[in-house]
DRENKOLTOR-650077 format. One record per residue (C-alpha): x, y, z. Coordinates in steps of 0.001 Angstrom, whole numbers, plus 500000, padded with zeros to 6 digits. Example, Ala and Ser with C-alpha at 12.3 -4.5 7.8 and 13.67 -1.06 7.14 Angstrom:
<atoms>
512300495500507800
513670498940507140
</atoms>
This chain:
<atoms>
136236296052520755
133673299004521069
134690299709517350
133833295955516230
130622296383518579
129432298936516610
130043298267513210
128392294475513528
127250294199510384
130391295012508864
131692292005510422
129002290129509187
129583290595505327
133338290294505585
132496286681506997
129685286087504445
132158287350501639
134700285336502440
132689281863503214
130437282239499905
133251282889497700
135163280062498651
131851277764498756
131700278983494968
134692276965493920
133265273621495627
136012273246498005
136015272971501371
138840274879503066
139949276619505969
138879280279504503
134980278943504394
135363277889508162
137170281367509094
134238282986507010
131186280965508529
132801282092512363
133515285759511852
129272285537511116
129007283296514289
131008285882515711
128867289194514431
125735287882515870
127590287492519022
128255291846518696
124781291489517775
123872290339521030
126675292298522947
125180295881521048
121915295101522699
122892294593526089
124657298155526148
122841301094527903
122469303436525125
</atoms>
């Protein structure tokens, strides 16, 4: 988890990757959802990376 904390914005462009390439094709499937979460998800780390005593 500290890993994934870290590297946020890694997470970030693997989910914006994923949901903008299948958005390209004009269908709706389960890789755009997966894709618009694991961003959901990296501003969560986002928010988790700032709480952290440094």
């Amino acid at each position: 988890m500290q890993y994934l904390i870290r590297n946020n914005w890694g997470v970030f462009f693997i989910g914006f990757f994923i949901a903008i390439g299948d958005s390209l094709f004009y269908y709706e499937s389960i890789a755009s959802i997966i894709g618009f979460s694991l961003m959901v998800f990296s501003f969560y780390l986002m928010n988790l990376k700032s709480k952290q005593k440094k």
